[in-house]
Structures are given as C-alpha cells and as structure tokens.
N, C-alpha and C positions, 0 to 999 in steps of 0.2 A: 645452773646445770641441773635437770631433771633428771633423776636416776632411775633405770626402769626394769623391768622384770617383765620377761613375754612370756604368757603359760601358753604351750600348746606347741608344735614345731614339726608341726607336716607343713603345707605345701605354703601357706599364705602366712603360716606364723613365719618360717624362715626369712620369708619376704619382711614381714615385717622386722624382725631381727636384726638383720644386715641395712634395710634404712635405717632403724636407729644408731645402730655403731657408726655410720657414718655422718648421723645428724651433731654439728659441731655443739649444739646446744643439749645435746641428751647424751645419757651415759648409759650403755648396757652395763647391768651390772649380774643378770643371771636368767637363766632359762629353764624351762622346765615342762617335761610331759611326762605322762606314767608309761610312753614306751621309752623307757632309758637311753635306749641306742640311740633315739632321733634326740634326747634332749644333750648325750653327750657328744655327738657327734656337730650340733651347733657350737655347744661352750666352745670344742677345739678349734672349730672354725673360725670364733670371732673370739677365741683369749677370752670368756668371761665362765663363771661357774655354772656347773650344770647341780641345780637344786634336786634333792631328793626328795620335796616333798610341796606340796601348796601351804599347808603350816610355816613351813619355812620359810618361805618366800615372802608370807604376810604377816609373818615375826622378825622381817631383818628392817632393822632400823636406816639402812643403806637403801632402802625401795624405799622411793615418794611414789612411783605408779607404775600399775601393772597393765600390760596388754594382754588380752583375753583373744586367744584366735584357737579355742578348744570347741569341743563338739558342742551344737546347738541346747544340746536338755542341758549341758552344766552353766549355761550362762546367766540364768538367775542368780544363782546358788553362788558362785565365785564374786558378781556384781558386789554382793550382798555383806558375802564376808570380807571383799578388799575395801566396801565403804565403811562399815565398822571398823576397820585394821587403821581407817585411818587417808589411804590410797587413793589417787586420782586414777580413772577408768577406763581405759578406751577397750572397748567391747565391740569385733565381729557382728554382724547383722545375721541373723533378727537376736532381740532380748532372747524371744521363746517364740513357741508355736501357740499358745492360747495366752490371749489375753488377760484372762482371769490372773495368772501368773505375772503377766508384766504388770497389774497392777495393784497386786498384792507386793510384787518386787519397789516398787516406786515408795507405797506405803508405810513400808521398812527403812528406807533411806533416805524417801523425802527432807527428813528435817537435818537429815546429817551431815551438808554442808559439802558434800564432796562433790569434785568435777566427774563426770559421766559425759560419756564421749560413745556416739556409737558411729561404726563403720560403714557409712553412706559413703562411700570414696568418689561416687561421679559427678558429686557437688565439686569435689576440688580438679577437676578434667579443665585442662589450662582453655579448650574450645569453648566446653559447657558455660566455663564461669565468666569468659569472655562475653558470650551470648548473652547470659543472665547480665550482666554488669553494663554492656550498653542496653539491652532491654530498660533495666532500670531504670540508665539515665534518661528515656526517655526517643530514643534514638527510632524505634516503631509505634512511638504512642502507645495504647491501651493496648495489652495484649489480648487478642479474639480466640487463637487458636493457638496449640502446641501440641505437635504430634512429635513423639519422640519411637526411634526403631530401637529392636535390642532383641538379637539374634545369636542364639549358643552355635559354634563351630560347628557342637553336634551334641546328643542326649548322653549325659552322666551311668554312669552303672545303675542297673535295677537297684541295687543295693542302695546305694544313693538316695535315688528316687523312694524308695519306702520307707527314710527318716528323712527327708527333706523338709516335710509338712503341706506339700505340692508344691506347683509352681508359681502361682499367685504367691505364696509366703517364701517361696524359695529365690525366685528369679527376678516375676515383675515387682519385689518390694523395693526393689533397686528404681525403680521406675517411677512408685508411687512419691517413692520421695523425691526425687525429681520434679514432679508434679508437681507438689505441693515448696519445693523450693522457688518454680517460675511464676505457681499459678495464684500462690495461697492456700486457704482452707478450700478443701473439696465437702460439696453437699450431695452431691448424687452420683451414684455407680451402676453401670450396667457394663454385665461381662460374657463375651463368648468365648467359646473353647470348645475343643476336635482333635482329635487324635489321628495324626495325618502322618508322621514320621516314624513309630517304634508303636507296634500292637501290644509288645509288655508290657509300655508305658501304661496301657488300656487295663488290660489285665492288673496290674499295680495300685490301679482306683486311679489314676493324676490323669491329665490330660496334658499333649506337648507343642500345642499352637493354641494362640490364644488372643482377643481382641476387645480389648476395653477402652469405653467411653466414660468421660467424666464433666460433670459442668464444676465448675470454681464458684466460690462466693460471688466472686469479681464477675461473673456471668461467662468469662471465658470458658469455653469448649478445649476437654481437651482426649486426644487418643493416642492408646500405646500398642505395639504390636510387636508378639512375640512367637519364638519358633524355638524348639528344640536343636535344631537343625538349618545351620546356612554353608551350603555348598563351597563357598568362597572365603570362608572366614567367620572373622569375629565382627558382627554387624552391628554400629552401635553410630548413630544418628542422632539429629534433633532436630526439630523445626518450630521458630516461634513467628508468630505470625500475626500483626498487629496494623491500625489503621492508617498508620505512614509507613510501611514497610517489612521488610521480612530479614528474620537472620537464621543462620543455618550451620548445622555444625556436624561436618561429615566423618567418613571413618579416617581411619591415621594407616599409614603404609610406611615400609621401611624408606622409602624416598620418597619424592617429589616426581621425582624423572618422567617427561612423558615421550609418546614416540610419534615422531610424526614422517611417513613416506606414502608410496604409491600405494600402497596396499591398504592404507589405512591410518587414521592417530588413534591411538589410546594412553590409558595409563598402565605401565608395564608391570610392576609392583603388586601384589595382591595385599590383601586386607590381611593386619595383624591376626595371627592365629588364634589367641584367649585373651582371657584379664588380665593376666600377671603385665603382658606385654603390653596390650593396647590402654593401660591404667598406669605405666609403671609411675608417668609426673604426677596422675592426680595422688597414686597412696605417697607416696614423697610429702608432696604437699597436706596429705590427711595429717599426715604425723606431726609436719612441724606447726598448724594451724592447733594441733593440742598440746605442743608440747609450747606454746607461746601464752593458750590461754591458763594452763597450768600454772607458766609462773607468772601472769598475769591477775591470776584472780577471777578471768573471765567465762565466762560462756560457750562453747565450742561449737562449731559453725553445726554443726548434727547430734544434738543432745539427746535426752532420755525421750523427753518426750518426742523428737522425731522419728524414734526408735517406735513408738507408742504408736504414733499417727500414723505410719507407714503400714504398719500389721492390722492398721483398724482396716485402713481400705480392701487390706489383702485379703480381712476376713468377710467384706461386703462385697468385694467382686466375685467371693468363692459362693456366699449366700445367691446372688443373683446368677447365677452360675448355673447353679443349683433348681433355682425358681423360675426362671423365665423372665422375672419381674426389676426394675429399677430400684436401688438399694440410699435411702434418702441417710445421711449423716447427720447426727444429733452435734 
C-alpha cells in the first residue's frame, strides 16, 4: 500500500485525489493547498486530513509519496524538497518554464535515488497505448509518419495565458512527448504559429494556432497541430503511419451510437468537452502505472527526464518560431 499526499486541489489535483481514494493499492492519507477552503473541503470529501502546511506533509512519516498538481513556478522547489524528505514524486507537467531550472532541479536530486514521475497522461490513453503497442509489435513496420491533432474546446483566460509560459510549453508539450514516445529522440524542429482565434491572445505576446514539424532519429517525419479553439469539442487524434500499414486513434464520445435514415447517417454524439473527461482512463491508468513502480522499485513510464525532453523541444519550436529557421537537437 502506497500512502500518498496530493499538494494542490483546484481542478486536476481533486481529480487526482479521488483516483487515488479509490486506487485499491494507494491510500490517501492528506491534502493540502494554501487556499484552506479547497484543501478542507477535499479532506471532508474523501475522510482524509486536510494538512496545514507542506512541512507537514514532508515531515509525516505516514507519506511515502506526494502528488504535486500546484501552480507551475512551485514545481521545482516541492520536486526537490519531497526528494530529500525522502518521497516518491509524481509532479503535473511541465517541471518549469526554463530549462536552466529543470536542470539545475535534476542536479539536486540526481543521485538521490528517488522515484519522479511526471504527468504525460496521454501515454497512458487506453487508444494511444493501443497504437503505440501494436506499432511496436511490428503490426506497420517502420514507422514513416505520425501526425497527431490536439485541439482546446476553446482559449483559457488571459490570465492563464500570461503564466502559462506559451503555448508550445503549455499545450503542445503534451504532444512533444508523444512524439518522442512513438517516434524516439527528435533532432530537428520547425514551428509555425498565428493568432487566428483571440487578438488578446496577441496582445499577451503567445500565439493560439500553431503547426510543427519534426524528423526523429529513426528518420521518421512527424506533425502536430494545434488550435486554441475547436468548435466541436475537445479534438485529440493520432495517426501512425508506417510501411505496411496505418493505425489510428480518434476522438472518444459519450457513445458509440450512429444514425442511419433518409436524411442522412452520422454519428450523433459530439466529442468529449475537455481533459478531465476525454482523459478520465488514461490519468486512472497514470496513477496506478506509479503507484506499481513505486512499490516496484521501477522506473515510471514518463520520468524526469521526459519532463526534461519534452520542454527542450518546446523551447526549439518557440526558437524556430521565432527565427524562421529549423531548430537541429543536440
């Protein structure tokens, strides 16, 4: 039994929260955010203590590991002090917004033995892993191409957007890692981007469409495309494409049902609304894929360093962004 502490309890820590209380192998054992109400208002929910403090938390000998789903600048800083306390880690996406940071963070805890777990959740998307998993076996040969879609409902509050770190660090690093889950190591980046949805967005310095290309080690090609904005929902696609065949992995809807008469067939259902829902198996699956290698001893399918990798691209797609020019990976 893994005993766990979730710091943080707006919208995605709660989520996280309530899978654990229900993961038969993990044990909430307390929660905690410096707005009180949202941290007391979990404990009552789920019967467990609401912590007064993060010292607390990483002084109770009842926490083997904490969940980190707090605001982006603290996620160094918590990494750092739950790996000295001792603490197995699963830490929200991105580490930070500058790299210098995440690897000054690494440097800290490198030799200190503990698990580090970061929250790529669309590695574990029961479609996605399906894909990647006969990919693997071999099912389209070599992979040539992988275009993957990934579409916001619609654009987050300016507010939002002016600590996000942009979009590239905010949205496509969901993507990046992806990538580099189908594709491998990525050596070259080229990125475009337009502000075609929200002129604030403009105004705010970020951009909220955006189209990047990549080649892989493996030579495979690959392209992601993103929008602040999808009329219809929450747009989230994949496509691997290889020299015996193609696999594909579309959006999810509350049914199956289609319709078929004089007028017309379709599917009647619309695309899942956000993350929470259109994710809700793959973070399920995040949790217990750490909460396995935890007591395992093992390695977590999204660790530090693909925390690491995933922000380098984001920071090379924002360079070529920037430059006009293709962004080559060391």
């Amino acid at each position: 039994m893994i005993r766990f502490s979730v710091l943080g309890c707006g919208r995605i820590g709660t989520m996280h929260a309530r899978n654990l209380a229900r993961h038969p192998q993990a044990k909430l054992v307390s929660v905690f955010d410096v707005f009180t109400k949202a941290s007391d208002a979990m404990a009552a929910e789920l019967g467990v203590r609401a912590a007064q403090s993060v010292d607390e938390v990483l002084a109770d000998a009842e926490v083997d590991a904490v969940l980190i789903a707090t605001s982006t600048d603290t996620h160094v800083e918590l990494i750092t002090r739950a790996a000295r306390a001792g603490k197995a880690i699963l830490c929200e996406k991105p580490i930070a917004l500058d790299m210098k940071k995440v690897e000054a963070c690494w440097a800290e805890i490198g030799t200190l033995g503990a698990t580090v777990m970061i929250g790529f959740n669309r590695r574990f998307d029961p479609s996605f892993r399906a894909v990647h998993d006969r990919m693997t076996a071999g099912e389209i040969g070599k992979l040539e191409q992988l275009i993957i879609t990934s579409r916001d409902p619609g654009p987050p509050p300016i507010s939002y957007i002016n600590v996000s770190g942009g979009l590239f660090r905010d949205m496509t690093i969901h993507d990046f890692d992806l990538a580099r889950y189908f594709a491998g190591d990525i050596v070259e980046v080229q990125a475009f981007g337009a502000n075609l949805v929200d002129p604030a967005i403009k105004d705010a310095g970020d951009i909220d469409a955006a189209m990047v290309t990549m080649r892989a080690a493996s030579g495979a090609l690959i392209h992601i495309n993103n929008s602040r904005r999808a009329s219809y929902g929450y747009d989230q696609r994949l496509e691997a494409f290889g020299e015996k065949g193609m696999l594909i992995a579309g959006n999810k809807t509350a049914t199956s049902v289609q319709s078929f008469s004089a007028a017309g067939t379709g599917q009647g259902d619309v695309v899942l609304p956000f993350f929470i829902e259109r994710y809700a198996d793959a973070y399920a699956a995040e949790i217990a894929n750490f909460v396995e290698s935890v007591a395992g001893g093992k390695t977590p399918l999204t660790s530090f360093r693909d925390g690491a990798e995933a922000l380098r691209l984001a920071d090379a797609a924002l360079e070529s962004l920037q430059t006009g020019r293709i962004v080559k990976i060391g």
